[in-house]
FIKOLZA-1660 file (N, C-alpha, C; in steps of 0.1 Angstrom, whole numbers, plus 5000, padded with zeros to 4 digits):
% residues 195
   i   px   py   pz ch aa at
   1 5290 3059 7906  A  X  N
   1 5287 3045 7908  A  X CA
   1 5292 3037 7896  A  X  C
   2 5299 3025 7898  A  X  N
   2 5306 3012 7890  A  X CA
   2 5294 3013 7882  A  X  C
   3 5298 3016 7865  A  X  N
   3 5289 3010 7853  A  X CA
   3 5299 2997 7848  A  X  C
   4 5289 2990 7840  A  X  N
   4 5298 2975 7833  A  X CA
   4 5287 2983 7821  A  X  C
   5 5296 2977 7809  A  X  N
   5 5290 2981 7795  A  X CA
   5 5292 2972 7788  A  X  C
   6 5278 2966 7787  A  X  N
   6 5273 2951 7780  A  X CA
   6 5267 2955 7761  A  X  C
   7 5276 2950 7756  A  X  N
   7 5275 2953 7745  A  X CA
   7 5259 2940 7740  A  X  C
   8 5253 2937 7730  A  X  N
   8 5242 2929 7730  A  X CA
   8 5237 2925 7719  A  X  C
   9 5233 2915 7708  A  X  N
   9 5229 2914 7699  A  X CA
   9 5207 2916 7697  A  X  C
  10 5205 2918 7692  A  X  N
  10 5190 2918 7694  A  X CA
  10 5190 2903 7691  A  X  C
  11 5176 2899 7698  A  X  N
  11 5169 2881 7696  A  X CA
  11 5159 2888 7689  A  X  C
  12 5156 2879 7674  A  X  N
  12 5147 2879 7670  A  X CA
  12 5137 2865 7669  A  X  C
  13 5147 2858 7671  A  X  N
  13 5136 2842 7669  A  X CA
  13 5138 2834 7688  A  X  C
  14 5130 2827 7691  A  X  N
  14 5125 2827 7702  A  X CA
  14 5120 2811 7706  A  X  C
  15 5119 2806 7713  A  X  N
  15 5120 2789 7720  A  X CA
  15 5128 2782 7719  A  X  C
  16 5129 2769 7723  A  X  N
  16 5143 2761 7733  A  X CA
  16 5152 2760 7719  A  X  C
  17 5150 2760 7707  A  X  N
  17 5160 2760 7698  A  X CA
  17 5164 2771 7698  A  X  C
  18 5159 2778 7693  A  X  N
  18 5168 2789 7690  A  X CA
  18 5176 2797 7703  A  X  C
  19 5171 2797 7717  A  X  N
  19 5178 2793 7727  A  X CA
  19 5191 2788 7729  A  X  C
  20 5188 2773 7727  A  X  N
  20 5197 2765 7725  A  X CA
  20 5210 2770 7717  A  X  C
  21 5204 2777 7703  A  X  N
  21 5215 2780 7694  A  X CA
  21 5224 2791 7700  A  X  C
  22 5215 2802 7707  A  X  N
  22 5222 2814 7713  A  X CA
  22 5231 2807 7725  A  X  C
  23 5230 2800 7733  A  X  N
  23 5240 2793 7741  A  X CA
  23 5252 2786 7734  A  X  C
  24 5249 2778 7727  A  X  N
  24 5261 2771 7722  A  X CA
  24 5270 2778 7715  A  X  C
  25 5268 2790 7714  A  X  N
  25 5276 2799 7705  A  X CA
  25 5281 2809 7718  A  X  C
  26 5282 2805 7730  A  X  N
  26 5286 2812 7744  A  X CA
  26 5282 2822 7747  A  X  C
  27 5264 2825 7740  A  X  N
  27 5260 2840 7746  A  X CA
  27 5252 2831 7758  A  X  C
  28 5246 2847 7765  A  X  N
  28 5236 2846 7771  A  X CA
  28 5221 2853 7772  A  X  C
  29 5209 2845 7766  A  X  N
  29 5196 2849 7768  A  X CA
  29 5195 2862 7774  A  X  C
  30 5191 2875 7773  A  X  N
  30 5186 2882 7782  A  X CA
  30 5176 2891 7777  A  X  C
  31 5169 2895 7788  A  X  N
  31 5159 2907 7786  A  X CA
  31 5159 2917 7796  A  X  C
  32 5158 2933 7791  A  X  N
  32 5152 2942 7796  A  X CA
  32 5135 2947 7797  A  X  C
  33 5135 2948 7810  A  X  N
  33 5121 2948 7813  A  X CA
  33 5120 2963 7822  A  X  C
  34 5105 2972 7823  A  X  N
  34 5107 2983 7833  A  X CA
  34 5108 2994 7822  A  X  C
  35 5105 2993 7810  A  X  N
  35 5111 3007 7803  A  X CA
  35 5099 3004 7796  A  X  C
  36 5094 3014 7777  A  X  N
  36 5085 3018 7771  A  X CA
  36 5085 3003 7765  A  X  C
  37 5096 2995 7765  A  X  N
  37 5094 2984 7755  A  X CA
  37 5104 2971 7762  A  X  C
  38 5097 2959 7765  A  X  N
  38 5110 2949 7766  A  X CA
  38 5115 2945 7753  A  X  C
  39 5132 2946 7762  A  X  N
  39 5142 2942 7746  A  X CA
  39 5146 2927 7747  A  X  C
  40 5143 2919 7738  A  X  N
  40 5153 2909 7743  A  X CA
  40 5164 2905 7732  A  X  C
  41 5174 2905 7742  A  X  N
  41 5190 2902 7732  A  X CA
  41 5200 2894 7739  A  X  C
  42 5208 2892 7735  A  X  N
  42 5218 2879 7740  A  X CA
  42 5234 2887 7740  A  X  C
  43 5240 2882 7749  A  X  N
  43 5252 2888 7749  A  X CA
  43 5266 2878 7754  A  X  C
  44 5279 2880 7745  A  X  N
  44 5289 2868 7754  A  X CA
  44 5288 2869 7771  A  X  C
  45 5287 2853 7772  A  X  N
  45 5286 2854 7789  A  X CA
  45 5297 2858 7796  A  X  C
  46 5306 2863 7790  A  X  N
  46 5323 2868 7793  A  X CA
  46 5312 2887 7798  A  X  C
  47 5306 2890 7792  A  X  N
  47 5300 2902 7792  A  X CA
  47 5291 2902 7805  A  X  C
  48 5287 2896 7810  A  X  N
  48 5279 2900 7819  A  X CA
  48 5287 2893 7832  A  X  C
  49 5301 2889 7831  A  X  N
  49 5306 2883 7843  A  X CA
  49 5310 2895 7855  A  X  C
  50 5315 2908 7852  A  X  N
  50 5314 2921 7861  A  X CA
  50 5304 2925 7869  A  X  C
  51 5290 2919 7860  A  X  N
  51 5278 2924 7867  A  X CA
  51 5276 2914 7881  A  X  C
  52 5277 2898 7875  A  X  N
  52 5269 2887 7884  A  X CA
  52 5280 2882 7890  A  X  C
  53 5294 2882 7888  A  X  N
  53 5301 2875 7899  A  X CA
  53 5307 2888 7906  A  X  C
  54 5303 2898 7911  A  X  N
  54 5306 2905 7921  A  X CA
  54 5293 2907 7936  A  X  C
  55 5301 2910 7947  A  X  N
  55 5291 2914 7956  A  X CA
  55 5286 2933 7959  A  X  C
  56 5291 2937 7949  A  X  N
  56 5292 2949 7944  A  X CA
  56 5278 2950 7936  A  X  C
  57 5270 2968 7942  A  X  N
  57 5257 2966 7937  A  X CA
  57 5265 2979 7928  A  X  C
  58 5259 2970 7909  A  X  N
  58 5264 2984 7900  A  X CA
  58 5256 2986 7892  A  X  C
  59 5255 2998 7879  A  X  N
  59 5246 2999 7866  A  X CA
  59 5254 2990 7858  A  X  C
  60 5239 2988 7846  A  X  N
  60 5248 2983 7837  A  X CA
  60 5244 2989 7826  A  X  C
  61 5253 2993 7815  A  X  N
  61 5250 2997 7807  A  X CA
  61 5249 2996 7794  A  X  C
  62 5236 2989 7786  A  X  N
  62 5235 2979 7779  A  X CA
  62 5230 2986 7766  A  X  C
  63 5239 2981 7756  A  X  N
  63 5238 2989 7740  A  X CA
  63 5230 2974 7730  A  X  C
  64 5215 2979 7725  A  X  N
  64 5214 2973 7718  A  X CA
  64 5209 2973 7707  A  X  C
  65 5215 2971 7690  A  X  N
  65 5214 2979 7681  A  X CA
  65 5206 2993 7682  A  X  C
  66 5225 2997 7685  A  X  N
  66 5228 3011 7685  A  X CA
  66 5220 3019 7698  A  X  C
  67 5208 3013 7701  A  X  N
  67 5203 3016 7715  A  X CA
  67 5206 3018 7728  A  X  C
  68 5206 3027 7741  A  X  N
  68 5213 3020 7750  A  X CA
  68 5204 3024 7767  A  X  C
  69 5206 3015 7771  A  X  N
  69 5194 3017 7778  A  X CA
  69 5206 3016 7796  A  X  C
  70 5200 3023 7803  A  X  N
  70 5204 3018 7820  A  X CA
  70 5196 3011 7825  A  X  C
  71 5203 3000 7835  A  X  N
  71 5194 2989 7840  A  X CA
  71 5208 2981 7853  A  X  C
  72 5195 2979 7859  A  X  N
  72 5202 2973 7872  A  X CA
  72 5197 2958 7870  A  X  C
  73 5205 2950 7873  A  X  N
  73 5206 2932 7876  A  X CA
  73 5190 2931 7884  A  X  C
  74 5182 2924 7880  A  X  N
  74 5170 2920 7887  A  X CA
  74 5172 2906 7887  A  X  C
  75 5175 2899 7881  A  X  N
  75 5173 2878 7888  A  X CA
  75 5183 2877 7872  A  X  C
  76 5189 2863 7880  A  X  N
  76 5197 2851 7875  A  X CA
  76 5191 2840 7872  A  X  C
  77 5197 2837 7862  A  X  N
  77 5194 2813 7861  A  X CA
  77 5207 2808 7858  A  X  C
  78 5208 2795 7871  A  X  N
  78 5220 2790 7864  A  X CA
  78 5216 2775 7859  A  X  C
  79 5223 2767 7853  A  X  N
  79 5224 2756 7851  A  X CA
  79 5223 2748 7864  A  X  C
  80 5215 2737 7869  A  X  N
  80 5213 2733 7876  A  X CA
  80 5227 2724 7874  A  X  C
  81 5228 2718 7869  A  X  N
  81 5244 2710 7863  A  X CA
  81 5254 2712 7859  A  X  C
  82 5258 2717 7850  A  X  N
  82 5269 2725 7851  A  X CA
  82 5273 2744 7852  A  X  C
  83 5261 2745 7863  A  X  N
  83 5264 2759 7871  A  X CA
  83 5270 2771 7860  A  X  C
  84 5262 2769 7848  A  X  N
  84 5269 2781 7838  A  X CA
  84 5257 2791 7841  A  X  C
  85 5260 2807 7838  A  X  N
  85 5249 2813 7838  A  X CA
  85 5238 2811 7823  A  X  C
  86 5226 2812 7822  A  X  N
  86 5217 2809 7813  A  X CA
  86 5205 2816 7806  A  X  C
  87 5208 2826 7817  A  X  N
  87 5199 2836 7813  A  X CA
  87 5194 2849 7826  A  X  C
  88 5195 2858 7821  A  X  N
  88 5198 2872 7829  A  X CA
  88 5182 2883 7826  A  X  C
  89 5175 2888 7838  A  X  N
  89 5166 2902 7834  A  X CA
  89 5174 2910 7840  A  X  C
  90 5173 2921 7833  A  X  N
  90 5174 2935 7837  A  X CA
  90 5164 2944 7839  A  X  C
  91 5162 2952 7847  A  X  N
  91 5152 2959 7847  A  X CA
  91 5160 2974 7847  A  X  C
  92 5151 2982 7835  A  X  N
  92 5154 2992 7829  A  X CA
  92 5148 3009 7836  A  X  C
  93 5164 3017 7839  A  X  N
  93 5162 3025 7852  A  X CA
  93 5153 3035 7846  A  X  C
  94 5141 3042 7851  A  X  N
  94 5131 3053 7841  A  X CA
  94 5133 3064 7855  A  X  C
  95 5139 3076 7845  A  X  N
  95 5141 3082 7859  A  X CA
  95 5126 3085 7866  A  X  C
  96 5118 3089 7859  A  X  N
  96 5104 3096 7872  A  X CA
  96 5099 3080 7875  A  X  C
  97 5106 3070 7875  A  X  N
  97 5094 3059 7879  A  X CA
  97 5109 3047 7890  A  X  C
  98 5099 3049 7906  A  X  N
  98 5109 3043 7914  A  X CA
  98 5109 3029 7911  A  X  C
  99 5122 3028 7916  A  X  N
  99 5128 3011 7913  A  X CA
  99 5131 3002 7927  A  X  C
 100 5128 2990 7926  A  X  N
 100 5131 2982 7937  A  X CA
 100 5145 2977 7936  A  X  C
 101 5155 2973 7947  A  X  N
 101 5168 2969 7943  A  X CA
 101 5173 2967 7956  A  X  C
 102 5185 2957 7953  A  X  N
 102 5188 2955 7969  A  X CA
 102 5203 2958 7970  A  X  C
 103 5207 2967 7976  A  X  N
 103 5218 2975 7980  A  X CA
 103 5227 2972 7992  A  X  C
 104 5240 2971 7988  A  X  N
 104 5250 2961 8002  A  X CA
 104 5250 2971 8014  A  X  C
 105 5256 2967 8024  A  X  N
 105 5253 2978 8038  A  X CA
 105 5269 2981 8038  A  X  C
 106 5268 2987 8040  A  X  N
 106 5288 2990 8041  A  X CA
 106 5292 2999 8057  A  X  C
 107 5300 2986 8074  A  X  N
 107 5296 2990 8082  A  X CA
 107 5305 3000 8085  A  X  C
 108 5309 3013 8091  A  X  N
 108 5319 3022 8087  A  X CA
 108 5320 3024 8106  A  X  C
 109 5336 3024 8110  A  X  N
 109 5337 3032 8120  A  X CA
 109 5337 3018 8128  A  X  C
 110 5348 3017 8141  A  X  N
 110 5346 3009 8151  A  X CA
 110 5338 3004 8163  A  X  C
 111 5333 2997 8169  A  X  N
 111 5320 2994 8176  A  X CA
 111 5327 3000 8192  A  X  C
 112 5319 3008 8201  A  X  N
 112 5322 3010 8212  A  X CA
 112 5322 2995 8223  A  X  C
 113 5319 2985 8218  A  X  N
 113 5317 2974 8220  A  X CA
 113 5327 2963 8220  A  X  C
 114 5330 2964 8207  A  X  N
 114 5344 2964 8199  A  X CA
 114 5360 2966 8208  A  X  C
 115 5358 2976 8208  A  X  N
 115 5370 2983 8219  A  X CA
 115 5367 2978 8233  A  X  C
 116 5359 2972 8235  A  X  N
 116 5354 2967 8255  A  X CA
 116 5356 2951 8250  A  X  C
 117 5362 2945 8244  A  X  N
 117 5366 2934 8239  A  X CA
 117 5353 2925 8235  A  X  C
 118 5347 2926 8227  A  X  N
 118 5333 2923 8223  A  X CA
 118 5334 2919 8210  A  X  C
 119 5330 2911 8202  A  X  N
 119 5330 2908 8188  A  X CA
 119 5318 2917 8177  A  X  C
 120 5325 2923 8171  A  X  N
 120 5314 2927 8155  A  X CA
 120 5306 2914 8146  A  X  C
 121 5294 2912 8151  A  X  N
 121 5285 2904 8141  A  X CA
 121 5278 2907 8135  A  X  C
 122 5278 2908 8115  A  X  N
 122 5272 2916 8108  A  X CA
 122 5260 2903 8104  A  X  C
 123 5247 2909 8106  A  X  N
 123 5234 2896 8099  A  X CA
 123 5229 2898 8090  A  X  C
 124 5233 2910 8081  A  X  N
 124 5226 2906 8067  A  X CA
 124 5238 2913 8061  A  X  C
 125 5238 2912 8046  A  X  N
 125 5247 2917 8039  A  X CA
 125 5240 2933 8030  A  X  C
 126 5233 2930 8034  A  X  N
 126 5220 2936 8022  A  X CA
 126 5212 2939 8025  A  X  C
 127 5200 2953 8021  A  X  N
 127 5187 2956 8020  A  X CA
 127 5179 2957 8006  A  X  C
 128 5168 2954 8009  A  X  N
 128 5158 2960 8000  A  X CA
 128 5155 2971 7995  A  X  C
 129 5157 2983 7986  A  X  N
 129 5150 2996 7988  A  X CA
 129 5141 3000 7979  A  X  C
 130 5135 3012 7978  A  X  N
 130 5124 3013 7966  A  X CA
 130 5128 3027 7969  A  X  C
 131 5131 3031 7952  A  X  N
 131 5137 3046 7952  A  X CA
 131 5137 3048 7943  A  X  C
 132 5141 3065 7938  A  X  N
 132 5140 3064 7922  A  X CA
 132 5158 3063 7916  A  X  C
 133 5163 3063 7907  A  X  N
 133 5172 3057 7899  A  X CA
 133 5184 3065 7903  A  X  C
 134 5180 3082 7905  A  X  N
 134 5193 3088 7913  A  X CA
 134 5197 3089 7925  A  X  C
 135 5189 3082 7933  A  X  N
 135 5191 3075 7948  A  X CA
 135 5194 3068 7949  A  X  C
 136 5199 3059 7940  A  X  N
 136 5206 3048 7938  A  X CA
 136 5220 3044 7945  A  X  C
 137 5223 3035 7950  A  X  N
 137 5241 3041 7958  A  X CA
 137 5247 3027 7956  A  X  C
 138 5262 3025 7959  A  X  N
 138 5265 3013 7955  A  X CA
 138 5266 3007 7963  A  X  C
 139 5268 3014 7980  A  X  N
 139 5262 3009 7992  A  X CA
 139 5257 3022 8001  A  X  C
 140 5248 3013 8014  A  X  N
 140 5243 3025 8024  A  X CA
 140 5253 3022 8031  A  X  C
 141 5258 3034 8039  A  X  N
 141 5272 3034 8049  A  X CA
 141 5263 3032 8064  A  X  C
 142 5263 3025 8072  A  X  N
 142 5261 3025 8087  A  X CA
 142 5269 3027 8093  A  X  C
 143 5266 3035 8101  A  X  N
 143 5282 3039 8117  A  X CA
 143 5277 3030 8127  A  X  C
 144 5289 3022 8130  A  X  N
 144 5287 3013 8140  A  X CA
 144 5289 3021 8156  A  X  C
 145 5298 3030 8153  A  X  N
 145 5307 3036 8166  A  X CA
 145 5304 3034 8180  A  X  C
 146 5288 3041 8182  A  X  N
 146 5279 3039 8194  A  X CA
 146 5273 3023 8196  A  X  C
 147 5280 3015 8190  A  X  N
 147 5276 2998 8193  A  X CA
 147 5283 2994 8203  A  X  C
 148 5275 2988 8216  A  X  N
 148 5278 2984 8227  A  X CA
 148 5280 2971 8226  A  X  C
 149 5287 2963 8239  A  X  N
 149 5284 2947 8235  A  X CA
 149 5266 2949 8240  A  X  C
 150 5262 2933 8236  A  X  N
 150 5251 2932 8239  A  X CA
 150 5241 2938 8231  A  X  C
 151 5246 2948 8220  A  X  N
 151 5234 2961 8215  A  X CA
 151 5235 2952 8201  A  X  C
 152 5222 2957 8192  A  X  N
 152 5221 2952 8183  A  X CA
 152 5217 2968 8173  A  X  C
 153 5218 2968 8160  A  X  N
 153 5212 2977 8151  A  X CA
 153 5204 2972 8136  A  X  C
 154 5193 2976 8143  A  X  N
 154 5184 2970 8134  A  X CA
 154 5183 2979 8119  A  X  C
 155 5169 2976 8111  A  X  N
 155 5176 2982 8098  A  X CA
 155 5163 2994 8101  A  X  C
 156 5156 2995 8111  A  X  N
 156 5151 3008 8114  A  X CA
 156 5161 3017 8117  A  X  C
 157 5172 3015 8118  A  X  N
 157 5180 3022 8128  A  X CA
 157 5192 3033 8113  A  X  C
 158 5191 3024 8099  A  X  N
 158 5198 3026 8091  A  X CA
 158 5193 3039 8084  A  X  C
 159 5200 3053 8082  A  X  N
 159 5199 3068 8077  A  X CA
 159 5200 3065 8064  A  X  C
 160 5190 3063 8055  A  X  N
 160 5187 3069 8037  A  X CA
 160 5174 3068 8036  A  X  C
 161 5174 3086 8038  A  X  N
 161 5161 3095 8038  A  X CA
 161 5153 3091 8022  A  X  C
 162 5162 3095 8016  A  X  N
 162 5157 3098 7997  A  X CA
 162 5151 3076 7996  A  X  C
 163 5157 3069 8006  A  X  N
 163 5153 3057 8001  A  X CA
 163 5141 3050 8009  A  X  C
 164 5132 3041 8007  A  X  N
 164 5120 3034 8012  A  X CA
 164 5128 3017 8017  A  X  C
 165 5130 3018 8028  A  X  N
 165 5136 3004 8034  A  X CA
 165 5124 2992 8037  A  X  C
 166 5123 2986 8024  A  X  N
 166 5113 2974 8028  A  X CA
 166 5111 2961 8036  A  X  C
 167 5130 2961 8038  A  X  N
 167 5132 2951 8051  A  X CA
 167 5120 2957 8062  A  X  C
 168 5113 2941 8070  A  X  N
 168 5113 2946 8083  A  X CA
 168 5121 2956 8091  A  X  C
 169 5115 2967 8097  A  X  N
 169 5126 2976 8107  A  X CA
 169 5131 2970 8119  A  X  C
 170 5126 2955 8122  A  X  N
 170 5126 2954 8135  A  X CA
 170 5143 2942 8134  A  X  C
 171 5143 2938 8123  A  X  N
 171 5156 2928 8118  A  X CA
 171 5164 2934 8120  A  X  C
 172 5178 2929 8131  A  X  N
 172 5186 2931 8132  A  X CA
 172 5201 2931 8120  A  X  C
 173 5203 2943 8119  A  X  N
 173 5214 2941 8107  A  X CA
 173 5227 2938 8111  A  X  C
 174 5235 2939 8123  A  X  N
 174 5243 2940 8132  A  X CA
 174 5246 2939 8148  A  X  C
 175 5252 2931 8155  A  X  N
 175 5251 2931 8170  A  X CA
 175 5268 2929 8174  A  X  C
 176 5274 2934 8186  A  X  N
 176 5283 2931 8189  A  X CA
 176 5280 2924 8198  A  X  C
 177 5286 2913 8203  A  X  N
 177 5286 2898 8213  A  X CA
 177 5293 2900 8219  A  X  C
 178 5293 2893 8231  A  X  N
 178 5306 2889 8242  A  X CA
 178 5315 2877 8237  A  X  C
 179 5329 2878 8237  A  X  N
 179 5336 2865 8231  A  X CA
 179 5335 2857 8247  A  X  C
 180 5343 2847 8243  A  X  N
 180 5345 2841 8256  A  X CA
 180 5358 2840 8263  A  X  C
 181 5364 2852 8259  A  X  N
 181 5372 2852 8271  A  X CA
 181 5368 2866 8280  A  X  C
 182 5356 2874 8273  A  X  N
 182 5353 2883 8280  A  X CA
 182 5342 2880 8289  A  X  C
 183 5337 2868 8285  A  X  N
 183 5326 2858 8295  A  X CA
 183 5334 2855 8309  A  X  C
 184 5344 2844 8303  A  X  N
 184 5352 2840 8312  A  X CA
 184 5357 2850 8323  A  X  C
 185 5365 2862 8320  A  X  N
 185 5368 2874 8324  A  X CA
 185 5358 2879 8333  A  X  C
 186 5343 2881 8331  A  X  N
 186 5335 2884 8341  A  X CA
 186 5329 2870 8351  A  X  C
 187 5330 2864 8344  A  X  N
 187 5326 2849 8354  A  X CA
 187 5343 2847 8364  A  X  C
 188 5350 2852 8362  A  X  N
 188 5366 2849 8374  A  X CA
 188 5359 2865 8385  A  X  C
 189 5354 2876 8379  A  X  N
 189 5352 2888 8387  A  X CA
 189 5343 2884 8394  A  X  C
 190 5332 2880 8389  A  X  N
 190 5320 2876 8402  A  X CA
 190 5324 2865 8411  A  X  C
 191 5334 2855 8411  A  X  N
 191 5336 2848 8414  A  X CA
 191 5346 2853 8428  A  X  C
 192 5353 2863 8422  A  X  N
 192 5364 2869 8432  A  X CA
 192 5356 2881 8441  A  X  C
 193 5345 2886 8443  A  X  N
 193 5336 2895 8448  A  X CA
 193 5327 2883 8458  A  X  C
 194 5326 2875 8450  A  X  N
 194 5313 2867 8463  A  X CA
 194 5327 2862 8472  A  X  C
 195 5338 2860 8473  A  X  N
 195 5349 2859 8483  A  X CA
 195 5349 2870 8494  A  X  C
% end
């Protein structure tokens, strides 16, 4: 699995000034949270750009004085105005203690659906899971293959045993549809039968 290695200063002093000070100098605010101790430290926001502008779920691996801890992205803040990032948690991976996290779906293999001229419509990009830290993946793979038109696959339907899927089971994660010329196509056949 994709690590990013965030190097990090320790914060020792604390409210909107000193804040302020750690911004204007182009870090970013952050804390680790989930382990024996929250850390908080600030890091260039060039540093944590691998982690937050990808749709890619990864570790991150974050050294600070000389410490270094594993931790997956838990929440964002951006600047409501000029959209810079502002401040980052992390939550710190303990292996015997499970972690919540939301992991991309990655759809694998073509829809039987698909091939009967039907369109692939993916509805979420993403699940919720609760697992412990080496069940962690950078995505769950779904096989579409046996996807009909008209059929949908919900996230009950998605295979990771070692993981706890907290999405509703009943939400559709995928459906193949009828386009409209395969509408059309069956609306000229009925039409040429009732003759």
């Amino acid at each position: 699995m994709k690590t990013i290695t965030i190097e990090g200063q320790l914060r020792t002093e604390f409210g909107k000034s000193a804040t302020r000070q750690v911004r204007s100098q182009g870090s970013v605010p952050a804390v680790i949270y989930g382990g024996a101790k929250e850390v908080n430290f600030s890091a260039p926001a060039a540093a944590f750009k691998g982690l937050v502008y990808t749709p890619n779920f990864q570790l991150a691996d974050v050294s600070v004085d000389g410490a270094h801890y594993k931790c997956i992205l838990k929440d964002l803040q951006f600047d409501k105005v000029t959209d810079e990032l502002i401040h980052v948690d992390l939550l710190e991976l303990v292996e015997d203690k499970k972690v919540i996290a939301t992991v991309p779906l990655k759809f694998t293999g073509t829809a039987k659906g698909v091939r009967a001229g039907g369109r692939f419509v993916p509805k979420i990009k993403s699940v919720k899971v609760k697992t412990f830290p080496k069940n962690l993946t950078e995505v769950i793979e779904v096989p579409i293959d046996n996807l009909e038109i008209n059929e949908n696959i919900r996230v009950e339907d998605i295979n990771a045993p070692e993981m706890e899927l907290l999405n509703s089971p009943r939400i559709p994660i995928a459906s193949v549809v009828m386009t409209r010329q395969l509408k059309q196509e069956e609306a000229a056949a009925a039409k040429e039968t009732k003759k």
